[in-house]
C-alpha positions in Angstrom: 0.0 0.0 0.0 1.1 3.5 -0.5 0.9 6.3 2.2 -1.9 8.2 -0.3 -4.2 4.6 -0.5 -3.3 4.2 3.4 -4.8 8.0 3.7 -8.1 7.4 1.7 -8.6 4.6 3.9 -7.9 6.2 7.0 -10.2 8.9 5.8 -13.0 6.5 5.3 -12.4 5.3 9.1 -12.6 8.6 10.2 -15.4 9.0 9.0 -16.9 6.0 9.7 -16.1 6.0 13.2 -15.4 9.3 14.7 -18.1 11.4 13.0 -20.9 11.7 15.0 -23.5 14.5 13.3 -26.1 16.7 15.5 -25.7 19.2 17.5 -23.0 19.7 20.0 -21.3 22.0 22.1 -17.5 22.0 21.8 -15.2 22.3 24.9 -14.3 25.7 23.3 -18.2 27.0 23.8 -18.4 26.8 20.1 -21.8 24.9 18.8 -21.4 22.7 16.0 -23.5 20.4 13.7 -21.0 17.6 14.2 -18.6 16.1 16.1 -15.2 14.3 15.6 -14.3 11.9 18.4 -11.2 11.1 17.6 -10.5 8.8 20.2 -13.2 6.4 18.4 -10.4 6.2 15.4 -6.9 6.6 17.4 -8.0 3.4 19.7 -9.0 1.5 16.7 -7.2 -1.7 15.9 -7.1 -0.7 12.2 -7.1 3.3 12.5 -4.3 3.7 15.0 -1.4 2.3 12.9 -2.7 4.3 9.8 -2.9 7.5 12.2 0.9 6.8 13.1 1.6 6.7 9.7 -0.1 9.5 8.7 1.2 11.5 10.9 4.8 10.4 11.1 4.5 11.1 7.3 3.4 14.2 7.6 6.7 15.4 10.2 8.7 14.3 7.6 7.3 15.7 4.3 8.0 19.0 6.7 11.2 18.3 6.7 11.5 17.9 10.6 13.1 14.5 12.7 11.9 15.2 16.2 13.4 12.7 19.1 10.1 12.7 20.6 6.0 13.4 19.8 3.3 13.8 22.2 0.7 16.4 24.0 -1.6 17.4 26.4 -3.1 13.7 28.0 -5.4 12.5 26.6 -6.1 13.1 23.3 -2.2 13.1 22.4 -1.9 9.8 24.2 -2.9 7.4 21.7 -1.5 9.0 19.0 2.0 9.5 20.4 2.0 5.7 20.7 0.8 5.1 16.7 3.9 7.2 16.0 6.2 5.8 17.6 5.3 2.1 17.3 5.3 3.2 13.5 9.0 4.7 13.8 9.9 1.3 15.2 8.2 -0.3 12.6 10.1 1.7 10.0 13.7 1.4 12.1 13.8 4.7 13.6 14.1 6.0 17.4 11.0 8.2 18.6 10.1 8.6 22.2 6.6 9.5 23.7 5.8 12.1 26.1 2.4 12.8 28.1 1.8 16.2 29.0 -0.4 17.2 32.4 -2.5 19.9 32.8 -0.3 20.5 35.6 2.4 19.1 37.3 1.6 16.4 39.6 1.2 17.3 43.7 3.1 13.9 44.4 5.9 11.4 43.6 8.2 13.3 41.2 6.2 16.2 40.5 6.4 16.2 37.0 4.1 18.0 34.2 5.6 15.7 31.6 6.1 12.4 31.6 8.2 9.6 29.9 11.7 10.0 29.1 13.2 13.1 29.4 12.4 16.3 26.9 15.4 18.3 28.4 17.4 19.5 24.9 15.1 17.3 22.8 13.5 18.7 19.7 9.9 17.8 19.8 6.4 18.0 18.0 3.6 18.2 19.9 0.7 16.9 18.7 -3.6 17.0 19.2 -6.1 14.8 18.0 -8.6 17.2 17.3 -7.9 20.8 17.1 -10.5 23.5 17.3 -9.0 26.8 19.7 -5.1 25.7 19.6 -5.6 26.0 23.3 -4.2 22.1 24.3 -1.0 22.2 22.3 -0.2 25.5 23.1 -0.4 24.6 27.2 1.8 21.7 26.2 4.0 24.0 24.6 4.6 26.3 27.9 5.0 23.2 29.6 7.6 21.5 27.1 9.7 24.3 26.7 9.8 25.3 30.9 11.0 21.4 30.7 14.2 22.2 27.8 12.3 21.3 25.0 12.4 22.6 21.7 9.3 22.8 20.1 9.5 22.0 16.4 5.8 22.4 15.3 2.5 21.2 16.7 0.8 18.6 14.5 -3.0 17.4 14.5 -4.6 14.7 13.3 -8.0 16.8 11.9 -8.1 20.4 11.9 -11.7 21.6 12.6 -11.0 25.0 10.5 -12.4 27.1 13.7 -8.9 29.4 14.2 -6.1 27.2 16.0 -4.1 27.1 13.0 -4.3 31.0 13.0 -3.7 31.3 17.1 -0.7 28.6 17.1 0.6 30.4 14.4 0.4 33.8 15.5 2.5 32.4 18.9 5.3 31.7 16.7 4.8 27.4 15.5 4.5 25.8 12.5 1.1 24.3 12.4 0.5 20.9 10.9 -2.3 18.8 10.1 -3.1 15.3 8.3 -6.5 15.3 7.9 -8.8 18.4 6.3 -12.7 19.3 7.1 -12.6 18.7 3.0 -11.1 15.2 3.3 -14.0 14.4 5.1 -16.4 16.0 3.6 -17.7 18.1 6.5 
């Protein structure tokens, strides 16, 4: 399979699965006619590995080699893991990171977790973006932690203004999967 038949069909899972159509109120306050639950694609046995693809593909036709990927917790989460199971797959080193909300109140106090960021050039990535708000709190946290933020990456970009409120803080702004690809 190529990477464009492996997108058409992750498209079609996507749709299939993580489309959900009626009215909904988005965590941003923002009403909507439909809503893309991710997680309902990026903890599919079939979806996930195309999703690491995907997006692993997409670092890389931008011209970037981060030593880790990962985000705020819990939409990040599964992706992270698609990537780098896919880097393994494909013989190269990626690390994971989880990102808190805020650091913990206990054991070692950390905001981000799994190996260490310290000096490490990462992407931070979202499942679903709509206000840029998630990546850019993993951001603040990343970089207070040594990283250096290459871009922030999401699997579907919702088209309501994070790419235009990452960008304007100074990232590059990525995304694998279009309102258009899916029709919406």
């Amino acid at each position: 399979m190529t990477f464009e038949s492996d997108k058409a069909r992750l498209v079609e899972l996507v749709k299939k699965l993580a489309v959900v159509h009626g009215k909904v109120t988005l965590s941003s306050g923002i009403e909507a006619d439909y809503y893309v639950d991710l997680r309902r694609a990026t903890l599919h046995h079939e979806a996930a590995p195309l999703i690491g693809e995907a997006m692993l593909a997409l670092i890389q036709k931008a011209g970037l080699s981060p030593d880790a990927v990962g985000g705020l917790t819990m939409g990040a989460d599964p992706v992270a893991t698609a990537m780098l199971h896919q880097a393994a797959n494909q013989g190269f080193a990626l690390d994971a990171f989880v990102v808190r909300k805020e650091a913990k109140k206990h054991g070692m106090g950390r905001q981000v977790e799994g190996p260490s960021v310290e000096g490490k050039n990462v992407v931070i990535l979202e499942d679903t973006s709509t206000t840029g708000g998630s990546p850019l709190t993993a951001a603040e946290a990343l970089e207070a932690a040594g990283a250096k933020v290459l871009a922030i990456a999401t699997v579907v970009d919702r088209d309501t203004g994070a790419r235009e409120v990452i960008e304007a803080r100074g990232y590059s702004y990525l995304t694998a999967i279009t309102l258009a690809d899916l029709g919406l």
